[in-house]
C-alpha positions in Angstrom: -25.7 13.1 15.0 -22.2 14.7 14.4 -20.8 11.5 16.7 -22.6 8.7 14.7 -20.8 10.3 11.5 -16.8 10.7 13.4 -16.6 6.8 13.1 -17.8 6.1 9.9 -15.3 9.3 8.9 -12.8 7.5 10.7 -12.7 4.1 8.8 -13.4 5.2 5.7 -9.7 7.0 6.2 -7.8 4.0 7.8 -6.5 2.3 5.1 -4.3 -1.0 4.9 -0.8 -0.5 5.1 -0.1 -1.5 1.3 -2.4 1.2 0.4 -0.5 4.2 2.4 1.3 6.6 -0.1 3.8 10.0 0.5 0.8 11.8 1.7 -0.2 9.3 4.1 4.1 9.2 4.8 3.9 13.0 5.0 1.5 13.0 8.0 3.2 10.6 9.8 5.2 11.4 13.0 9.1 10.3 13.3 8.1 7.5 15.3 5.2 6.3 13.3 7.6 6.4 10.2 10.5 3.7 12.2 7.5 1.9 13.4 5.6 1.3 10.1 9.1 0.6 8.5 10.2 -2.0 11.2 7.1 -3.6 11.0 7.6 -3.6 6.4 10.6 -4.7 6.9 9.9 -7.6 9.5 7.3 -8.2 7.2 9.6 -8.8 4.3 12.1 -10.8 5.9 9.1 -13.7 7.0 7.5 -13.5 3.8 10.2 -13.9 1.6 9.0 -14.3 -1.5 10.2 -14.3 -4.7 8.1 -11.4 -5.6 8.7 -9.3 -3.0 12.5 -10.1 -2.0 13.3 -9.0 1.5 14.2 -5.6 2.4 18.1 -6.2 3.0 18.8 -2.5 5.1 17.7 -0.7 8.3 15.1 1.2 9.1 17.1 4.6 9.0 18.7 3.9 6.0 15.0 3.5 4.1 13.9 6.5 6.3 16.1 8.8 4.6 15.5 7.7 0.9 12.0 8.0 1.5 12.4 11.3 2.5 14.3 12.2 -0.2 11.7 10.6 -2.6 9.0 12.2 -1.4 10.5 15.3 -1.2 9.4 15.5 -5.1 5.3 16.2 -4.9 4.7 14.2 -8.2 5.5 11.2 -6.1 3.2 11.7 -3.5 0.3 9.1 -5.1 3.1 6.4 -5.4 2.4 3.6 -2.1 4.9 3.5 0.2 5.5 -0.1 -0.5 6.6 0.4 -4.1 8.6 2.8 -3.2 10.5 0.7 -0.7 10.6 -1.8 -3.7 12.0 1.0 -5.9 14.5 2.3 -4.0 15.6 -1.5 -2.4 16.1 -2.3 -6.1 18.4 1.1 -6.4 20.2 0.4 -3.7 21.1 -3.3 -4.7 22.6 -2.4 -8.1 24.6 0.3 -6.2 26.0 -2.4 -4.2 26.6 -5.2 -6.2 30.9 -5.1 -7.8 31.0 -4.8 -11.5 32.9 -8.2 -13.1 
């Protein structure tokens, strides 16, 4: 009985990637992190549309914002994704030379 249940326990946690928030980045090992975002990021860059521009930095370099953004536990229900979006948008205005 206890094995019928593991796999429907099992599915109801995977969730599509869109859907992952800080908690679901929180559990993640160093590995899955560069994997996911590789795979965002590839993602991005194929898609390319207007309403999700493509992600323009490495992996390590979103890495590390994440961590810092998630760092703050109020954050936590906020999906990865948007906060790629979020900090991609940050990191562009930083960039960009004032005329």
């Amino acid at each position: 009985m206890l094995l019928a249940l593991a796999p429907a326990a099992a599915a109801q946690r995977a969730r599509a990637p869109w859907r992952l928030d800080g908690t679901d980045w929180k559990a993640m090992a160093e590995g899955e992190k560069m994997a996911f975002l590789r795979g965002v990021i590839a993602g991005t860059r194929l898609e390319a549309a207007p309403a999700a521009p493509p992600l323009r930095f490495g992996p390590n370099v979103y890495k590390a914002r994440l961590e810092d953004f998630y760092f703050y536990t109020d954050r936590l229900s906020t999906p990865i994704v948007e906060s790629l979006q979020r900090i991609e948008q940050e990191m562009v205005e930083q960039t960009v030379p004032d005329h």
